[in-house]
C-alpha positions as CSV (number, residue, x, y, z in Angstrom):
1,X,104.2,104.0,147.6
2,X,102.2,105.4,144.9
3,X,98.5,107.2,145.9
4,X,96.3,108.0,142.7
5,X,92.6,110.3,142.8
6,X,90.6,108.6,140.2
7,X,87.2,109.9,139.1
8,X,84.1,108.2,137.4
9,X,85.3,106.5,134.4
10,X,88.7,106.7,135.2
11,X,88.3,104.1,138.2
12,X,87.2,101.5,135.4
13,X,90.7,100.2,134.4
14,X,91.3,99.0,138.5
15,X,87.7,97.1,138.8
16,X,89.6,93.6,139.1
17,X,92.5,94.7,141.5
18,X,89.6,97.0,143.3
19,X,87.8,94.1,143.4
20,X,90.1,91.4,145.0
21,X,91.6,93.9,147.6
22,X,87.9,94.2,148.8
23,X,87.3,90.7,149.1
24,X,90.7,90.0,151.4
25,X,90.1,92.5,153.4
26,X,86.8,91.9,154.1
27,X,87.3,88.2,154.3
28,X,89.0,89.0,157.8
29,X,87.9,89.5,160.9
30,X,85.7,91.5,161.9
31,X,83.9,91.0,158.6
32,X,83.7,87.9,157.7
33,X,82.7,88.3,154.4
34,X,82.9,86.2,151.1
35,X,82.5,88.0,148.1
36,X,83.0,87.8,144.6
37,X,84.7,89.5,142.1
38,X,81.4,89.7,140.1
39,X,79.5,91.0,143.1
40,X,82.2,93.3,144.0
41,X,82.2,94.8,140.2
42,X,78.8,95.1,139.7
43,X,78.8,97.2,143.3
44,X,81.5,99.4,142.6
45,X,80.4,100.0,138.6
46,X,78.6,102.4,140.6
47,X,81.5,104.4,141.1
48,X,82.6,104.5,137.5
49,X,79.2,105.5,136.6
50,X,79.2,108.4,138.7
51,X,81.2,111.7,137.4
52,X,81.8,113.0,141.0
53,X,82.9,109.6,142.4
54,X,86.5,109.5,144.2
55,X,88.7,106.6,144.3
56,X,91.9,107.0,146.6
57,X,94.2,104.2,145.2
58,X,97.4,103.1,146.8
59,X,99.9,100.9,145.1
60,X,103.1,99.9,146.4
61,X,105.4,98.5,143.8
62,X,102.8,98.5,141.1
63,X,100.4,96.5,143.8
64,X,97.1,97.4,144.4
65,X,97.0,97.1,148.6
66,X,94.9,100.1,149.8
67,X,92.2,102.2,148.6
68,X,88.8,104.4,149.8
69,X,85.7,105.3,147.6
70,X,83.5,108.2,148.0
71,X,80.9,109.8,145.9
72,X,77.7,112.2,146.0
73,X,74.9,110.0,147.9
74,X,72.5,110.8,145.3
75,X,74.3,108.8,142.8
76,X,74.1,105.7,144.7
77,X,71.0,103.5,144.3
78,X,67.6,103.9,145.2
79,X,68.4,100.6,148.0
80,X,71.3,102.2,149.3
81,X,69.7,105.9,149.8
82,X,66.4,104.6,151.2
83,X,67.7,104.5,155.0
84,X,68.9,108.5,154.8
85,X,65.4,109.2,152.9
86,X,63.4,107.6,155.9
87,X,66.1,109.5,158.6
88,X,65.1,112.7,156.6
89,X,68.2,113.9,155.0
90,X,68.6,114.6,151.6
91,X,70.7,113.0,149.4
92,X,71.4,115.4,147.1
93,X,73.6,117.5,150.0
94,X,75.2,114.4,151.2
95,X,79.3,113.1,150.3
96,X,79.3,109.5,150.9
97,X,82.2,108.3,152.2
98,X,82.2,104.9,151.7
99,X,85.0,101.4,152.2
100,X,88.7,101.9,153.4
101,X,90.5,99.3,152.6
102,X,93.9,98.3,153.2
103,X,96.2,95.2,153.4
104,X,97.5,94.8,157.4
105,X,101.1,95.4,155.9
106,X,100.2,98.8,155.2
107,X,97.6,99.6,158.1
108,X,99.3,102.4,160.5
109,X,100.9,104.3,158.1
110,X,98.3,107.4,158.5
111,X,96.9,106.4,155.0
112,X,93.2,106.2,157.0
113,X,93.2,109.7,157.9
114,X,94.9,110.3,154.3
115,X,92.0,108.9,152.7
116,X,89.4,110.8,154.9
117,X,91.3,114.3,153.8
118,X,91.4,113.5,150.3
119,X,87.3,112.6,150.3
120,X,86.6,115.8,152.3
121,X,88.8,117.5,150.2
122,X,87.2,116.3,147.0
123,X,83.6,116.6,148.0
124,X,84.1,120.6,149.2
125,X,84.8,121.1,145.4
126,X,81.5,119.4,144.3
127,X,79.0,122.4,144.0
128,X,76.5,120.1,143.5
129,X,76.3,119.4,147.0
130,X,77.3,122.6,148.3
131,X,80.9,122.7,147.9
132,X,83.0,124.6,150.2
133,X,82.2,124.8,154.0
134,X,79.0,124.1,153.0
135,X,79.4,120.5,152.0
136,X,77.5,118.1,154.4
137,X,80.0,114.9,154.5
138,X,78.6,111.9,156.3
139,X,80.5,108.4,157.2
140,X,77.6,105.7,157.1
141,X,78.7,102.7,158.8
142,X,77.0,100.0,158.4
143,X,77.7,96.3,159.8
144,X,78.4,93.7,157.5
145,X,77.4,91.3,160.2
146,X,75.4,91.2,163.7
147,X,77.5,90.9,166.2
148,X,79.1,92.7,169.1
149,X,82.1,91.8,168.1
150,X,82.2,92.6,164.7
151,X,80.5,96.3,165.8
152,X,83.2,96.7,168.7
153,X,86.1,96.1,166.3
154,X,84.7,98.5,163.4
155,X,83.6,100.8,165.8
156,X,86.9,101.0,167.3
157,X,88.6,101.6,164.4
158,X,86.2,104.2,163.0
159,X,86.2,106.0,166.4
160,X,89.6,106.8,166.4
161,X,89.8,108.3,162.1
162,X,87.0,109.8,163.1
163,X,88.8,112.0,166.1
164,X,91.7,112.6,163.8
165,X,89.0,114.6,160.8
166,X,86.2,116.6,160.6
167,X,83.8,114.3,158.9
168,X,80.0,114.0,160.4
169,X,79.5,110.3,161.9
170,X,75.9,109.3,160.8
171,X,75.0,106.9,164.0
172,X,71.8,107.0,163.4
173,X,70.6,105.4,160.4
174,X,70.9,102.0,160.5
């Protein structure tokens, strides 16, 4: 098993395999969620655009099958920052960390808590957002769908990478 930090531009090349990993594991439950590869490149051109942007890539044999995205909050969209604007936080000192992903085959294998060290790790080097200690790193999760399932079964998962890193849980923006 290979694991590869890509920056910016340099996440460009994996779009595609990015791209369909997204879409099987959100197609499960608790997400239930049909993308498409168009959708999925538009939303994670974002990424590429962004110098500061981190993609943790994991390959096994060459395959694409896990992978985590983080990047300042202020270069996400104007959409997308809106909800921290109205809590009252400031994007310009905020680390998104963003998806996880991972194929079940490969779930287990501490690569969650990997890919929460390597995004905490990158975004205290970012002096654009404070840097060291300094750094205020938030996990936004949002639901992808309404129900108490679907909230139980994220949340459960969440809960427990959150107890194994340091990374501020932002509960309250919705």
């Amino acid at each position: 098993m290979d694991i590869e930090l890509l920056q910016g531009p340099q996440i460009a090349p994996h779009i595609e395999d990015l791209a369909r990993l997204r879409i099987t594991v959100f197609r499960e439950f608790p997400y239930l969620y049909d993308g498409s590869l168009d959708y999925e490149a538009e939303y994670l051109d974002t990424y590429v655009r962004s110098a500061d942007s981190l993609c943790v890539l994991v390959r096994d044999e060459g395959r694409v099958v896990g992978a985590s995205t983080a990047l300042p909050l202020a270069d996400e969209t104007p959409e997308f920052q809106q909800p921290f604007l109205a809590a009252g936080w400031d994007p310009t000192r905020i680390f998104y960390c963003a998806e996880s992903v991972l194929l079940p085959g490969w779930r287990g294998l501490g690569l969650g808590v990997r890919f929460f060290a390597e995004r905490e790790a990158h975004a205290r080097k970012l002096a654009r957002i404070g840097g060291s200690a300094e750094a205020q790193l938030a996990l936004y999760r949002r639901a992808r769908s309404g129900g108490a399932d679907h909230r139980a079964a994220v949340g459960e998962v969440v809960d427990t990478l959150m107890q194994q890193t340091a990374l501020q849980d932002v509960r309250q923006i919705a």
